[in-house]
py3Dmol code that shows the C-alpha trace and the ligand (Angstrom):
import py3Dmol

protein = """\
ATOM      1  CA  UNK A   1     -22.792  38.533  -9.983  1.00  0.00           C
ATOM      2  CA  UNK A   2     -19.145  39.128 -10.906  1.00  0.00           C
ATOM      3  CA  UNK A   3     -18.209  39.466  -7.050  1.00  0.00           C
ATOM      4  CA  UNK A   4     -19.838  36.373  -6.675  1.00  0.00           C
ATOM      5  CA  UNK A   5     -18.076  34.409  -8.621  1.00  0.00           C
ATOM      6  CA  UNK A   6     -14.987  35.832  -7.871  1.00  0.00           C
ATOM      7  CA  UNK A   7     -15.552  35.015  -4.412  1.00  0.00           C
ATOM      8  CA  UNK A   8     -16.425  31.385  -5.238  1.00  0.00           C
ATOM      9  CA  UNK A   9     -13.209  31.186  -7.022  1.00  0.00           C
ATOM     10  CA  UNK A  10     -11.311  32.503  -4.107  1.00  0.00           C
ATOM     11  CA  UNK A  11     -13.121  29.719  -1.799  1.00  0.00           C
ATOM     12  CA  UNK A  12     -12.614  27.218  -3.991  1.00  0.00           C
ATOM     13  CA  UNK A  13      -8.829  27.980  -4.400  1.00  0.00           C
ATOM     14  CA  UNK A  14      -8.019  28.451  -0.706  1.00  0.00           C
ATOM     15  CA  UNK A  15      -9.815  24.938  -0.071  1.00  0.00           C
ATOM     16  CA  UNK A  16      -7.013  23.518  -2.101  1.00  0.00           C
ATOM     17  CA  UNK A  17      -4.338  22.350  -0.070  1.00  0.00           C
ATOM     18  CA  UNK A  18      -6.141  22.252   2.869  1.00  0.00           C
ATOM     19  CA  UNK A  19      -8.650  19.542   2.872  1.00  0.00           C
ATOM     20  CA  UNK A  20      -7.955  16.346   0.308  1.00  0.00           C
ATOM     21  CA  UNK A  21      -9.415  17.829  -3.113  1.00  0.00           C
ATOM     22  CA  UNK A  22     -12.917  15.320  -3.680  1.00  0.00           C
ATOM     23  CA  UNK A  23     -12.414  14.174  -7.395  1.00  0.00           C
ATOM     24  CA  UNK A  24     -14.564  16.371  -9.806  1.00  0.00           C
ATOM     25  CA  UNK A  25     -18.284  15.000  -9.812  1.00  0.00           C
ATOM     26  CA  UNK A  26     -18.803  15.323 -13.090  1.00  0.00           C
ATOM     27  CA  UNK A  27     -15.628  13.786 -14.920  1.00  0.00           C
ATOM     28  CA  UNK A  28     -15.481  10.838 -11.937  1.00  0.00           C
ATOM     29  CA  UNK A  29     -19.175  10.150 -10.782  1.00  0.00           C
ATOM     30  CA  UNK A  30     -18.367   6.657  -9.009  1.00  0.00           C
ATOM     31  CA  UNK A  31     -14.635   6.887  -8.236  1.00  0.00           C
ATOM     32  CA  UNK A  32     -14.205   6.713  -4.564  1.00  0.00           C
ATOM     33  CA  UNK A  33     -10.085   5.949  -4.244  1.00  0.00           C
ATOM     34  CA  UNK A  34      -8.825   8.753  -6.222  1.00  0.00           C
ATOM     35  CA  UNK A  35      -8.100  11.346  -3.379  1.00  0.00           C
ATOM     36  CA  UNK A  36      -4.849  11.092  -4.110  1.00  0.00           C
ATOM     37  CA  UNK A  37      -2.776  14.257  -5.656  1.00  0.00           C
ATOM     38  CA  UNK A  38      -1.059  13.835  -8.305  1.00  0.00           C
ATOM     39  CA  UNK A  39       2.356  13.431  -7.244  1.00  0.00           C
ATOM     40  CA  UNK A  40       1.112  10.552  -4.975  1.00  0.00           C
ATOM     41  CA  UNK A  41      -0.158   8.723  -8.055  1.00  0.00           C
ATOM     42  CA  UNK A  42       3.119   9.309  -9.974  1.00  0.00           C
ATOM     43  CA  UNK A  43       4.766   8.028  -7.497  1.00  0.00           C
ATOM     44  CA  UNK A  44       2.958   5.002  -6.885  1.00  0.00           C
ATOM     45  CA  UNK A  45       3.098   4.548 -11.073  1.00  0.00           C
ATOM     46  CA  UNK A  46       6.947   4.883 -10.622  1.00  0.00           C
ATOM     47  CA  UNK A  47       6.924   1.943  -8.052  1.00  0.00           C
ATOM     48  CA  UNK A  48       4.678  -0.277 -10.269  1.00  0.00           C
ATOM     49  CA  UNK A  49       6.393  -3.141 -11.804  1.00  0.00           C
ATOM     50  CA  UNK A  50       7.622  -3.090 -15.919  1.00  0.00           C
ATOM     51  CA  UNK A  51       5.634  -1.859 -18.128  1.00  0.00           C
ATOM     52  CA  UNK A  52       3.172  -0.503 -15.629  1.00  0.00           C
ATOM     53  CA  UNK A  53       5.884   2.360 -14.392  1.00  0.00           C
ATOM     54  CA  UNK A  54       5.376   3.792 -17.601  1.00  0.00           C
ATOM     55  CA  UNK A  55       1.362   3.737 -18.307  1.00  0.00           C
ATOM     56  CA  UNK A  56      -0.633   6.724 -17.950  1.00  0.00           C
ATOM     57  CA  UNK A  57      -2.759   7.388 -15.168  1.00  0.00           C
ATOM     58  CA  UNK A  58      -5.499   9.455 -16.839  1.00  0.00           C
ATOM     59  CA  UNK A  59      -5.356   7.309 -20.028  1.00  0.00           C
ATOM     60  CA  UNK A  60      -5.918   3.791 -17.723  1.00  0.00           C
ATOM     61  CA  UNK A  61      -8.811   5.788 -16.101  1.00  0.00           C
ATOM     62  CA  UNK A  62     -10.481   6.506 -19.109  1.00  0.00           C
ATOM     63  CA  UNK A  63     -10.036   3.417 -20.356  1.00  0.00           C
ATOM     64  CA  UNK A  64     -11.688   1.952 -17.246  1.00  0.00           C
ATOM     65  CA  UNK A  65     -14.528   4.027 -18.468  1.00  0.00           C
ATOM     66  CA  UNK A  66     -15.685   0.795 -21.120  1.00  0.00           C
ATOM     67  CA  UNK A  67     -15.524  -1.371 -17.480  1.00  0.00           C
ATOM     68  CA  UNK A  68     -17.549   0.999 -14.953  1.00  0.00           C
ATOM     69  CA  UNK A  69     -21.134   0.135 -16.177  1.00  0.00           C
ATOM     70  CA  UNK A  70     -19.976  -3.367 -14.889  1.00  0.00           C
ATOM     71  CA  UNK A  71     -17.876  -3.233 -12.409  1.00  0.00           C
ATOM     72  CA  UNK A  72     -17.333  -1.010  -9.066  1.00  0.00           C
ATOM     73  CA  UNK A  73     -13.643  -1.226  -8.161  1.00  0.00           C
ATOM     74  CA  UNK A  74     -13.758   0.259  -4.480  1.00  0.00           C
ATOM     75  CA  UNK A  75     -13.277  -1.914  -1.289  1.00  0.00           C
ATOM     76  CA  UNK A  76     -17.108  -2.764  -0.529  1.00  0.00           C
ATOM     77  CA  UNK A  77     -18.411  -1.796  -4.013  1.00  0.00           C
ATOM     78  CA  UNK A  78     -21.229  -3.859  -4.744  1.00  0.00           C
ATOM     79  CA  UNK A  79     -21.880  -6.059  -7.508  1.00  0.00           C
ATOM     80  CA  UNK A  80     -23.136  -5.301 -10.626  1.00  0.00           C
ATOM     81  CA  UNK A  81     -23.466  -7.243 -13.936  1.00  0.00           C
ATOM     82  CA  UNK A  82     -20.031  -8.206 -13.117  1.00  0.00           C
ATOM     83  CA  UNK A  83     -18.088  -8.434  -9.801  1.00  0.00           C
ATOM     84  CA  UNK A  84     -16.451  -5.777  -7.685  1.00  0.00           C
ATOM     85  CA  UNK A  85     -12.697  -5.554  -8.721  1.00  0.00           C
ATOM     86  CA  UNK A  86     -11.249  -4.768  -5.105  1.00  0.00           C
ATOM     87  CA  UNK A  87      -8.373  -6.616  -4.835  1.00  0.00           C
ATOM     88  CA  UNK A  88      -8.191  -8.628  -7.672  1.00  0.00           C
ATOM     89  CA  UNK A  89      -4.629  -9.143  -8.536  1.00  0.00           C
ATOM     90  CA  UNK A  90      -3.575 -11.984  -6.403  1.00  0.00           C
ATOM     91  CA  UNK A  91      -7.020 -13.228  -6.057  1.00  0.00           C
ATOM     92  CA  UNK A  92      -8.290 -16.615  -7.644  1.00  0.00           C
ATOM     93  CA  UNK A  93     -10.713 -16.603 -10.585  1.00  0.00           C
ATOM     94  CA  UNK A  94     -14.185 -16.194  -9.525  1.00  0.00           C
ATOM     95  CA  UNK A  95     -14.123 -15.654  -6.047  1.00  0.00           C
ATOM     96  CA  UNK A  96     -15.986 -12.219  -5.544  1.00  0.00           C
ATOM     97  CA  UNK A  97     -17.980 -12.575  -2.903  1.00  0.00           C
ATOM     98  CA  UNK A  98     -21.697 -13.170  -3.359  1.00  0.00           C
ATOM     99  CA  UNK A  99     -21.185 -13.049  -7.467  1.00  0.00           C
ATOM    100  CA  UNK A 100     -22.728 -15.682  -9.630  1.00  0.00           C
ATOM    101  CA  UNK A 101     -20.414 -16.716 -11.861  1.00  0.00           C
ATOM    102  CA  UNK A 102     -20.622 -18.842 -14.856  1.00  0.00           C
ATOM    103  CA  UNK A 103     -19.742 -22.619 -14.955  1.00  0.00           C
ATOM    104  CA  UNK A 104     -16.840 -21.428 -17.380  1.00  0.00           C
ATOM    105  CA  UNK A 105     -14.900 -19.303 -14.645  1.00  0.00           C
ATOM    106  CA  UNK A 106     -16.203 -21.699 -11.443  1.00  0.00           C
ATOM    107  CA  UNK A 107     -14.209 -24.112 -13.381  1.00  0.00           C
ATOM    108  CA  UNK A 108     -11.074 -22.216 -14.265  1.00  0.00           C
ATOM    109  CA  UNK A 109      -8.365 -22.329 -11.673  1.00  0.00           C
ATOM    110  CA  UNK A 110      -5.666 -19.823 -11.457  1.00  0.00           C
ATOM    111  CA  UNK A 111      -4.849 -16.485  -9.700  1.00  0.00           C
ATOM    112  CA  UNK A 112      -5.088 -13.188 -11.636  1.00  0.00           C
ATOM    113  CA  UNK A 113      -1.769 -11.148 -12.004  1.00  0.00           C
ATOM    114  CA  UNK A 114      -0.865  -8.803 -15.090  1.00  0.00           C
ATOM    115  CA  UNK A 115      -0.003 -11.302 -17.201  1.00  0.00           C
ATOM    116  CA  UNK A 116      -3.674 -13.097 -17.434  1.00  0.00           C
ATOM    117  CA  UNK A 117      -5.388 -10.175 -17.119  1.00  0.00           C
ATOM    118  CA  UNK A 118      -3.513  -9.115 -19.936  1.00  0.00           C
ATOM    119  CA  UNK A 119      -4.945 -11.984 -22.158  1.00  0.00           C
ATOM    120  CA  UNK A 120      -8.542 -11.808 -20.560  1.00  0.00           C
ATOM    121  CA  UNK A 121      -8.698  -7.926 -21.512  1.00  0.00           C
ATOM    122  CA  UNK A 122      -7.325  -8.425 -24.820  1.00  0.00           C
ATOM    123  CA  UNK A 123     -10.209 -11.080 -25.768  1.00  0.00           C
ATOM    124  CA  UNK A 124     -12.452 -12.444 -22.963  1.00  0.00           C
ATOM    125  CA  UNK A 125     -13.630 -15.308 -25.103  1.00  0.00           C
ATOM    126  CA  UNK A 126     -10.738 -16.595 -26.531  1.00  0.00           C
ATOM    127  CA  UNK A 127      -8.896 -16.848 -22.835  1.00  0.00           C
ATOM    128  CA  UNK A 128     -11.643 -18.507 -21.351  1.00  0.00           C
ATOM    129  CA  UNK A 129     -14.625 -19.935 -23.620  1.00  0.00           C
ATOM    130  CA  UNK A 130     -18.082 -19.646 -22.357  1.00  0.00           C
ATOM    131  CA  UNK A 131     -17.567 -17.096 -19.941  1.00  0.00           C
ATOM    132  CA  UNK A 132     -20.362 -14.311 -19.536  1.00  0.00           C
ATOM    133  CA  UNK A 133     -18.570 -11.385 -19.528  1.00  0.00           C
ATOM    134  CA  UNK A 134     -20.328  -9.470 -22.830  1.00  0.00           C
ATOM    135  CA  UNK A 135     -17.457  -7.379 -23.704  1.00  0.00           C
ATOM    136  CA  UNK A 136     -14.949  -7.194 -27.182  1.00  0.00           C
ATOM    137  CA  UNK A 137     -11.708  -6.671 -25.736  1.00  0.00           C
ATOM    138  CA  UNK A 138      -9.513  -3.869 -25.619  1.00  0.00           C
ATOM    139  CA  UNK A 139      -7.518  -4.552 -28.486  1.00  0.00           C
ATOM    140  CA  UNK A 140      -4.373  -2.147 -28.283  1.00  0.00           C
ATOM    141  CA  UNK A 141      -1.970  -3.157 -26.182  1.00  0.00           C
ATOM    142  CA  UNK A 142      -0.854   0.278 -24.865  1.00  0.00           C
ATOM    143  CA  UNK A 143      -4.685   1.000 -23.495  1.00  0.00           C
ATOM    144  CA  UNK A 144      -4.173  -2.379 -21.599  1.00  0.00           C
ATOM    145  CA  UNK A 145      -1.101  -1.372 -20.131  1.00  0.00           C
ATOM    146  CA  UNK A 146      -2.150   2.145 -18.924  1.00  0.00           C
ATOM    147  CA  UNK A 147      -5.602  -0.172 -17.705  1.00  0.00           C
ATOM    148  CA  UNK A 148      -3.813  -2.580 -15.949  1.00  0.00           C
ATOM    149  CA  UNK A 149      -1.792  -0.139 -14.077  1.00  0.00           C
ATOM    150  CA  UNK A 150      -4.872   1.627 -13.230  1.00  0.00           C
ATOM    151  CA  UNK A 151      -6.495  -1.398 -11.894  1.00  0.00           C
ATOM    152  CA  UNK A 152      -3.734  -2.049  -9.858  1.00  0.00           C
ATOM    153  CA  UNK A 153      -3.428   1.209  -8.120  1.00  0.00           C
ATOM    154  CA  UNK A 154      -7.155   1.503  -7.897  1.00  0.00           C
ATOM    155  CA  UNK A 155      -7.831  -1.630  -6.881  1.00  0.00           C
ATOM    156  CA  UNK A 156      -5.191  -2.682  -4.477  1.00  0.00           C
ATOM    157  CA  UNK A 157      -6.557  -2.785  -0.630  1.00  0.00           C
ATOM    158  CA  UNK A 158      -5.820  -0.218   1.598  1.00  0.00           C
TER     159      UNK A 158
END
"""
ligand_1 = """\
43
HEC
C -21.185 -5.845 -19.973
C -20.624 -5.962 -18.649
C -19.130 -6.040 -18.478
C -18.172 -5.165 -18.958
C -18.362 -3.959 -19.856
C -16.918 -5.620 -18.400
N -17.109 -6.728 -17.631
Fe -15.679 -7.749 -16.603
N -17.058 -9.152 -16.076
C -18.402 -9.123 -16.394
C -19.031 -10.346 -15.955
C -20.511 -10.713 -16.111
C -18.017 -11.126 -15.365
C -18.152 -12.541 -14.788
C -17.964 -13.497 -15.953
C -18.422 -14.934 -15.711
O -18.859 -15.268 -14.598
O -18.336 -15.694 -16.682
C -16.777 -10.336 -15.448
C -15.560 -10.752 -14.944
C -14.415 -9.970 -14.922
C -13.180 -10.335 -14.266
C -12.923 -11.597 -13.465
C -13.251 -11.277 -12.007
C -13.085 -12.409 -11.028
O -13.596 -12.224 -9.909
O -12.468 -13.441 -11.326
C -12.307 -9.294 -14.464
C -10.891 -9.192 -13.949
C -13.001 -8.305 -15.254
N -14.269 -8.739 -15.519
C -12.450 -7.097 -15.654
C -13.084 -6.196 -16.531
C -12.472 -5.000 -17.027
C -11.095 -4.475 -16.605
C -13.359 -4.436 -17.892
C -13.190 -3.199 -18.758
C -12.125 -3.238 -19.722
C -14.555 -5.261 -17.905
N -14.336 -6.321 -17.057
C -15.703 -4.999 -18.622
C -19.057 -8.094 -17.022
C -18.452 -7.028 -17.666
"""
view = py3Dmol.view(width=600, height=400)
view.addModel(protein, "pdb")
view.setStyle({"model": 0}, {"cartoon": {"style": "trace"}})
view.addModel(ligand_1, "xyz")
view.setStyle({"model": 1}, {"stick": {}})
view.zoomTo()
view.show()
């Protein structure tokens, strides 16, 4: 039993290095763009734009936690009760593909960057009245930093 396990360890440990590392199953069930090691994500972090150089990769990922239930992130995630984030910064308000969205964001008109996702994070329904997205907010503005940094690693395209 102990041979075994020792064995599995070995395996396991040689496999490092070698192939790209999958993320853990259990701590990352649906995250499909984190292959990267971590000095890869540092460094993208580092290139990231004021504040966003200095957020914290796991932090923004846990953060992202409150979002997942909604929202895939991936290129080609699907849908869910809200739409897939892929690519979002740059992209105009409401223009997922195939997502229904309410009157309140057909109507709005702008592009997201950091700044309005910023506001929109901090409280959906004061940025845009009447929209359906049911969530509170992430009130403290370091979470939304290391979230917005996150999102913009994880969801830029390829
Ligand atoms: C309870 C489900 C739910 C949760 C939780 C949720 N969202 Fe949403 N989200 C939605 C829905 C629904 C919409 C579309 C709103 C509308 O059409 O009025 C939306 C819209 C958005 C949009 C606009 C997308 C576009 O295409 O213009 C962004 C950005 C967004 N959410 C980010 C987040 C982030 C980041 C989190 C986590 C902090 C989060 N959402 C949490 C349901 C949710």
């Amino acid at each position: 039993m102990r041979r075994t396990l020792l064995v599995t360890v070995i395996a396991a440990l040689s496999a490092c290095g070698q192939n790209e590392t999958p993320p853990s199953a259990a701590s990352t069930p649906t995250a499909t763009a984190t292959a990267r090691s971590p000095e890869q994500l540092q460094a993208a972090f580092a290139a990231l734009p004021a504040p966003y150089s200095e957020a914290n990769y796991e932090a923004g990922r846990r953060v992202f936690a409150q979002c997942r239930s909604c929202h895939t992130i991936n290129a080609g995630g699907q849908n869910r009760v809200g739409p897939n984030l892929h690519g979002v910064f740059g992209r105009e308000i409401g223009a997922a593909e195939g997502f229904n969205y309410s009157p309140a964001v057909q109507s709005a008109n702008f592009v997201w960057d950091a700044s309005q996702l910023d506001h929109w994070l901090a409280n959906p329904q004061t940025f845009l009245p009447g929209n359906r997205m049911a969530f509170a907010g992430v009130r403290d503005e370091t979470q939304r930093r290391d979230l917005i940094a996150y999102l913009m690693i994880e969801s830029a395209p390829e």
